[in-house]
N, C-alpha and C positions, 0 to 999 in steps of 0.2 A: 435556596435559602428558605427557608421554614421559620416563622412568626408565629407564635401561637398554635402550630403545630398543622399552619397553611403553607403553600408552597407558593414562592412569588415568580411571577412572570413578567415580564413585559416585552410586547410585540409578540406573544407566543413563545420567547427562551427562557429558560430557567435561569435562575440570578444563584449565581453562588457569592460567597466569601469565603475567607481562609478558613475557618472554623467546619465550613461544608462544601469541601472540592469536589468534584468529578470522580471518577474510576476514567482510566483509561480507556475501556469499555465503551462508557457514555458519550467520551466525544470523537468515537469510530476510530480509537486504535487497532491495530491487528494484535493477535497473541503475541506470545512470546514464544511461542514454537512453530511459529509457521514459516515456511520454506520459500525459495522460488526454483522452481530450475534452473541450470546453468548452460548460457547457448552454448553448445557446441561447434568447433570454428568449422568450416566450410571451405576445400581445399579445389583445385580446379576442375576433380575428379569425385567427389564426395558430398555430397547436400548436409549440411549442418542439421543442430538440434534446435529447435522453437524454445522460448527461454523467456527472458524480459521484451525481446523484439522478435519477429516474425523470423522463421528459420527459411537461412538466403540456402537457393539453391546451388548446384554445383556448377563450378564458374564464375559466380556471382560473391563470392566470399568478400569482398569488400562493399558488398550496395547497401548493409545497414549501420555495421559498427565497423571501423578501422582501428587498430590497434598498437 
């Protein structure tokens, strides 16, 4: 929020109002085009892909995500 063309604070955070919102940006959104990889499942014989969670080895296809 800007007063006189000062920027107000308190505690050290910037004070908005509806008049002067954020960008999504500012309060650590991600893009709009950013990815994640997708785990690939993991069969008794085959070690999966690392994704959102640590990729389970082969065998092990059920020690992270069950589905």
């Amino acid at each position: 929020m800007k007063i006189f063309g000062l920027e107000l604070r308190f505690n050290g955070f910037r004070i908005y109002h509806e008049g002067d919102k954020p960008t999504p940006s500012e309060i650590g959104a991600a893009a709009s085009n950013h990815t994640h990889t997708t785990m690939g499942a993991a069969s008794a014989s085959v070690a999966g892909k690392a994704g959102l969670v640590p990729a389970p080895p082969a065998g092990k296809q059920g020690q992270f995500l069950r589905g």
